[in-house]
C-alpha positions in Angstrom: -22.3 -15.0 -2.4 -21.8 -11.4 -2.8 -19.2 -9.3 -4.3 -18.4 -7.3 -1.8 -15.0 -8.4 -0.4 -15.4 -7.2 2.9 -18.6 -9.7 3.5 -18.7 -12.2 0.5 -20.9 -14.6 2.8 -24.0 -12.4 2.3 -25.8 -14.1 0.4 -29.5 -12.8 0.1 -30.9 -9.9 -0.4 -32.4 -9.4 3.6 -28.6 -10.0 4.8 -27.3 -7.4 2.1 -30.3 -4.7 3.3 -29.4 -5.4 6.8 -26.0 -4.9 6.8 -26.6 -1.4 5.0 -30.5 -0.2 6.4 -30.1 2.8 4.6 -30.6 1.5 1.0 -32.8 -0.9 2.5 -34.9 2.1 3.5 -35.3 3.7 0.3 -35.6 0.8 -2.0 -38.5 -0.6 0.4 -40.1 2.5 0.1 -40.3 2.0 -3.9 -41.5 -1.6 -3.4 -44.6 -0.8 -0.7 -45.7 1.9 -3.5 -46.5 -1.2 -6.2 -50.1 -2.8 -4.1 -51.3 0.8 -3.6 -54.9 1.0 -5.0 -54.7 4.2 -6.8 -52.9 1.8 -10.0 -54.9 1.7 -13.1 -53.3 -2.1 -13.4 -54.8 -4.7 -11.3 -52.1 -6.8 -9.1 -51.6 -9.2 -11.4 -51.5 -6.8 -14.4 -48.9 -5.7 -12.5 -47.3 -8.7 -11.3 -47.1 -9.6 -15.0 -45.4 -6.4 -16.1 -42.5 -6.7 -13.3 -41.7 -10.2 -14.2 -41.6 -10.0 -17.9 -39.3 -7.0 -17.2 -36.7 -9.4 -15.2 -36.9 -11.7 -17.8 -36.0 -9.9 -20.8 -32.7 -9.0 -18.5 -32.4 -12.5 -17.7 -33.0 -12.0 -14.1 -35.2 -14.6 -12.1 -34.9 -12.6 -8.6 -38.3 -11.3 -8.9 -40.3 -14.5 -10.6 -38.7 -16.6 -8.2 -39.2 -14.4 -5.1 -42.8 -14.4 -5.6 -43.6 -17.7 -7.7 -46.9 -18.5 -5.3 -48.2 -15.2 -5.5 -47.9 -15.2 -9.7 -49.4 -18.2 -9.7 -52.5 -17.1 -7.9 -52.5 -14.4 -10.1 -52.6 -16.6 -13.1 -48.7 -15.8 -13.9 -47.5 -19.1 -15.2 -44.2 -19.7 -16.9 -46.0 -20.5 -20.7 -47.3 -17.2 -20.1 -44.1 -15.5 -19.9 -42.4 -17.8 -22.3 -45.1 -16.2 -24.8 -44.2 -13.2 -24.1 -40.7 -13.8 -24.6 -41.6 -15.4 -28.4 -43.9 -12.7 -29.5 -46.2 -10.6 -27.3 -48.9 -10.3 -30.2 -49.8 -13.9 -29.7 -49.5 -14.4 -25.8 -52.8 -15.4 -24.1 -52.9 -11.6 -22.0 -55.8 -9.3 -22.4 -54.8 -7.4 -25.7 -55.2 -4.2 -24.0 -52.1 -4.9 -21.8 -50.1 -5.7 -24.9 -48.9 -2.0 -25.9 -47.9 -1.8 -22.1 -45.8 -5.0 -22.2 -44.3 -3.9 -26.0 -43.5 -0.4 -24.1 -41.7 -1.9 -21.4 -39.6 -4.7 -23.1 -38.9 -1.6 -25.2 -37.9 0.7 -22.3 -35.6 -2.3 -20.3 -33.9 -3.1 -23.7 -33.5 -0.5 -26.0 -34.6 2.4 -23.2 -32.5 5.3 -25.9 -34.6 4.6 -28.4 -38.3 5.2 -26.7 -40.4 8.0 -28.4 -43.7 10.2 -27.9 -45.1 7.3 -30.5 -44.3 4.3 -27.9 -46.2 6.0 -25.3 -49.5 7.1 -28.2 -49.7 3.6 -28.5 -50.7 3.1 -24.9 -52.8 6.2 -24.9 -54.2 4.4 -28.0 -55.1 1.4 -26.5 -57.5 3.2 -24.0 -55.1 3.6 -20.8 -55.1 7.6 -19.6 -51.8 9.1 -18.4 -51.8 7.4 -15.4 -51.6 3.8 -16.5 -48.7 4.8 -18.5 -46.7 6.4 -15.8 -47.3 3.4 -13.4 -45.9 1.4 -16.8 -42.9 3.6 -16.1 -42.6 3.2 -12.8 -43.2 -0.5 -12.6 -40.8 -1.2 -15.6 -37.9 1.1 -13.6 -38.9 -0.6 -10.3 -38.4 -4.0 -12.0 -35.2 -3.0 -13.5 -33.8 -1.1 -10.6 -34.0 -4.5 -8.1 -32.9 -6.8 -11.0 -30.1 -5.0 -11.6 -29.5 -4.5 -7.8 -29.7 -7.8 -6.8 -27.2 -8.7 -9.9 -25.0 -6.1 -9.5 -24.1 -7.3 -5.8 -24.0 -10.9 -7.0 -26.7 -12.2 -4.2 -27.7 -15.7 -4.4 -31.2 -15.3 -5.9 -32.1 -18.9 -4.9 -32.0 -18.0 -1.4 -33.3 -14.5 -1.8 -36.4 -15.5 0.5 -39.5 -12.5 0.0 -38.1 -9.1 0.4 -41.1 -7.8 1.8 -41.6 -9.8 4.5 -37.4 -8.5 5.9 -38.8 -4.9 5.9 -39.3 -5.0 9.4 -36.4 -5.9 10.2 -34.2 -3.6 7.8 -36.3 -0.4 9.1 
């Protein structure tokens, strides 16, 4: 159920992009940017780094929403419970770890990022453009969590996103 008094009975995310196309629009335009194949992350890199972002804000929108595909990826939930204990002994390819430490850093605590977070990526061996995708996957995470939470949808009937863009545009 949403929040919005004048239609409390929307209760997904398609019926809330429906009713207003507009914002449907732009945020869908975000979202189709993500499987472009100019990313230095592969999709489940990726996949990983938007789902541990809705985690650490307690939001299972995303997970949920695409369950099957993280599971294909080889996203499973003792994976993300790792991460949630202590990334330096999750079971992800240590090269993705300053990534993941960046984001959790940038969701939470986003005041306190400096030039040394982001050296620490550079460090790693990822170029300029694996750290702005960490960026812009980490705000693209945070932006539809905190959409989808702000409006009070029913993330368990959420349904994919993708598949409503259709009929939104």
């Amino acid at each position: 159920m949403s929040y919005l008094s004048s239609s409390p009975n929307l209760n997904s995310l398609v019926s809330i992009l429906t009713k207003y196309p507009r914002r449907g629009v732009l945020l869908f335009k975000l979202l189709e940017d993500i499987g472009r194949s100019f990313s230095p992350f592969n999709k489940g890199d990726s996949e990983l780094i938007i789902t541990y972002v809705s985690t650490l804000i307690h939001c299972n929108f995303y997970y949920n929403d695409h369950q099957a595909k993280s599971a294909v990826l080889g996203i499973n939930d003792m994976i993300i419970e790792q991460l949630q204990t202590d990334i330096d002994s999750a079971d992800v390819d240590e090269k993705l770890k300053p990534v993941l430490r960046f984001v959790k850093k940038l969701t939470l605590t986003p005041g306190e990022i400096t030039a040394e977070d982001a050296q620490y990526i550079f460090d790693s061996g990822w170029d300029e453009q694996a750290f702005l995708e960490s960026v812009y996957l980490c705000a693209i995470g945070n932006c539809m969590n905190r959409f989808i939470m702000g409006i009070g949808v029913d993330v368990v009937g959420t349904g994919n996103f993708l598949l409503a863009k259709t009929e939104i545009a």
